[in-house]
C-alpha positions, 0 to 999 in steps of 0.5 A: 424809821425803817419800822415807823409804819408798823408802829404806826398801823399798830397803835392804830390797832391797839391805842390802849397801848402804851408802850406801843405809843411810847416807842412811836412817840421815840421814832418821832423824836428821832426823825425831828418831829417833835409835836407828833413825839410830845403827842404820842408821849402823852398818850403813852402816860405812865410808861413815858415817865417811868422810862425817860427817868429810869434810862431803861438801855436802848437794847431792850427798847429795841427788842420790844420794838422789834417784838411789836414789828414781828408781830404787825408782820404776823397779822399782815400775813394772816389776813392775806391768807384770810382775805384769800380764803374769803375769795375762794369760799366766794368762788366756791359758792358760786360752784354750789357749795355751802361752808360750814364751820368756817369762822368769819364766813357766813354763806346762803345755800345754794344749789349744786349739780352733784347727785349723780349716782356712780354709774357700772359699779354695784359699790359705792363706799361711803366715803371717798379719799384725795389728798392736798397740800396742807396750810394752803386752801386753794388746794381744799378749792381744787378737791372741791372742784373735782368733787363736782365733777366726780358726781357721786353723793357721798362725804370726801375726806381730803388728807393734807400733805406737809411740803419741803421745797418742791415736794409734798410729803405722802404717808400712812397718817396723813391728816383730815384738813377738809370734808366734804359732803352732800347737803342737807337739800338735794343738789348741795354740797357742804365744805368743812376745812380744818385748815390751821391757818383759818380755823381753830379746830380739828377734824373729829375722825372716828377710828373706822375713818383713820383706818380707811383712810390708812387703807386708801393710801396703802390702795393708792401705793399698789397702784402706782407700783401697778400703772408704772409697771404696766407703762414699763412693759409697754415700753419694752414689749411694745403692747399692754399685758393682757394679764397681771401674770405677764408682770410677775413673770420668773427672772429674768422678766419680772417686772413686778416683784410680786402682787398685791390684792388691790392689783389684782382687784384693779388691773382689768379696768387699770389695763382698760383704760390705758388701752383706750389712752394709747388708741386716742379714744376717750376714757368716759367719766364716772358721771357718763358710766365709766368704771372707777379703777379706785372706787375709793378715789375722788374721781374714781382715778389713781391719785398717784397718778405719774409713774414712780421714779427713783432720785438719789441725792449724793450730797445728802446721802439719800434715796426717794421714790416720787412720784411727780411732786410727791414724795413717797419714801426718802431712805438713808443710803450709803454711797461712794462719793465722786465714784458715784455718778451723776446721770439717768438710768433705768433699772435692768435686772431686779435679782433677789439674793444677787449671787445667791447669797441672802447676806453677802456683800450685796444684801438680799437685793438688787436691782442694775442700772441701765446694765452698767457695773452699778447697782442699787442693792443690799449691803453687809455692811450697814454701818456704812449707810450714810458714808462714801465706803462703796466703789460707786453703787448705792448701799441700802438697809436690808428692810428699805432695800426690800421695800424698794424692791417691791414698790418700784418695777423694772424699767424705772427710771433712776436719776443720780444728781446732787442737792435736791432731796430733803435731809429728813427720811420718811419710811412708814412703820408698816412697809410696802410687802409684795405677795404671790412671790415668783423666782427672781434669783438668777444663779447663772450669771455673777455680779461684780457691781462696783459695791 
């Protein structure tokens, strides 16, 4: 009987059923209520008098029954989800948006305080970015909530992120799962979802959209590598940079590999507004003429707002970058088993061609920890990426190891531990590239990292 009240619910559901009636009425006969059987045996006409004479095996009966549970299970989640999106379109509302092509939900307009122009920037792009954890509308209700608070009038595409445990996974092609935009009345917003779970549609994304997007989360990259590599030199240095040449200093003091245009382009408000953070004073809004540091961003802010940290798993054999929950790049690595340790460092030296050698046993680069025999560097061995052949270092392909290189700064913090990344990589097609290069080789010292 453990499945007597979905059989239940479901032919209340469906009483055209038959078969659905006709296992019901088989629960019933077993539990010894036998006017309830013979009812539900009579509605189930045909199918009762083709089985009962046909002896069909119990086996098969069981696996219809166990189709018609699943599928009860199915439809409980779903409402759930429906009934929670519901109560998050009512709260929206409330806030001053208006649904659109949300099926099942039909919603008055209503005014919203969201006409407030970007103030102290001659720019304002005609559409701004964030992104959220896809299948999961609240967070389509939190984009909507900073879309109000960052005031501008102008449509905002929110791209949805796929999540594996604790991690939400970023890439160059995330999907549109939400736009939102002004209305058609002055004061209103208008929210479109194409979230799966309550809409059976998709966003209908012109090229121009996809490749500003794409754009976006590209920007969103230099300026993690930026905002960490400017919180790094402060540890270290005591002060902020007054320049992004500080960074891209010659070896031993280059804490960027290099820069990037959006660098450039960012690091004057970006410094600011960490100088203001690290004196206790107010950073004022884009409403109360604050400056977007990502013009681009909804709210004006980096979206990857941590610093980026490196996480090796050495039972899976692999490498990410993260920042907070989101994870970046997930790399193949080749390491040394019980010689590779556990723990947290934080890279020292960022050496380009460790020994002066592009293609020797250390590979084109790499990067110390916390000043120990161990690195995380390149390899000429690459066919044992994925095995534990080194005497304790992670071992890295010549392309990941160069983007590694690039995206995270000195000072970042590495931790080796077991069990917490997910098995399946994630690399982009067009990988993260430092420019305006400086000499990080450093021919006056020999490493003898525990390759």
């Amino acid at each position: 009987m453990t499945r007597f009240p979905h059989l239940k619910q479901y032919v209340r559901e469906h009483p055209d059923n038959k078969m659905a009636w006709y296992l019901l009425g088989k629960e019933y006969e077993a539990d010894g209520q036998e006017g309830k059987a013979n009812y539900c045996f009579n509605k189930a006409q045909g199918v009762y008098e083709a089985y009962e004479h046909a002896h069909v095996p119990e086996d098969i009966l069981a696996e219809y029954e166990t189709k018609l549970h699943e599928a009860a299970i199915k439809r409980q989640q779903l409402a759930k989800r429906r009934r929670n999106w519901l109560l998050l379109a009512v709260l929206l509302l409330l806030a001053g948006f208006r649904y659109a092509e949300a099926p099942g939900i039909e919603a008055s307009r209503v005014s919203a305080k969201s006409d407030v122009p970007l103030a102290g920037d001659p720019v304002v792009p005609s559409i701004v970015f964030t992104a959220a954890e896809k299948d999961k509308p609240a967070s389509i209700g939190t984009a909507a909530a900073a879309y109000l608070q960052d005031g501008r009038r102008t449509s905002a595409f929110v791209l949805g992120m796929e999540r594996r445990g604790k991690w939400l996974l970023w890439n160059k092609e995330l999907p549109v799962i939400a736009e939102i935009e002004p209305g058609e009345e002055a004061g209103e917003s208008l929210i479109r979802s194409f979230d799966p779970l309550t809409c059976d549609c998709e966003a209908d994304t012109s090229g121009a959209q996809r490749k500003a997007a794409r754009s976006w989360t590209n920007e969103q990259e230099s300026l993690a590598a930026l905002s960490s590599a400017i919180v790094h030199y402060r540890k270290n240095e005591g002060k902020l940079p007054e320049s992004l040449s500080e960074l891209n200093r010659p070896f031993p003091s280059n804490v960027l590999s290099g820069s990037t245009p959006v660098m450039g382009k960012a690091f004057k408000t970006m410094n600011g507004v960490l100088k203001r953070k690290a004196y206790g004073q107010e950073v004022p809004s884009l409403s109360e003429g604050g400056r977007p540091i990502s013009a681009a961003t909804l709210g004006g802010s980096p979206y990857l707002a941590d610093p980026l940290e490196i996480i090796v798993d050495r039972s899976r054999h692999r490498l990410a970058v993260v920042s907070g929950n989101i994870l970046l790049r997930n790399y193949e690595v080749g390491l040394g088993g019980s010689r590779t340790p556990t723990g947290t460092y934080a890279i020292s030296d960022k050496v380009v061609n460790p020994n002066g050698k592009p293609n020797g046993e250390f590979g084109s680069r790499g990067m110390q920890l916390s000043n120990t025999d161990y690195a995380i560097h390149g390899t000429d061995e690459p066919e044992s990426i994925g095995g534990d052949e080194s005497l304790g270092c992670v071992r890295m392909n010549k392309e990941d190891i160069e983007e590694l290189f690039d995206l995270v700064p000195a000072g970042t913090q590495v931790t080796l531990t077991d069990n917490v990344l997910p098995e399946e990589t994630l690399m982009p097609k067009q990988r993260f590239q430092s420019e305006q290069r400086q000499d990080q080789t450093n021919n006056k010292k020999i490493y003898k990292w525990l390759n």
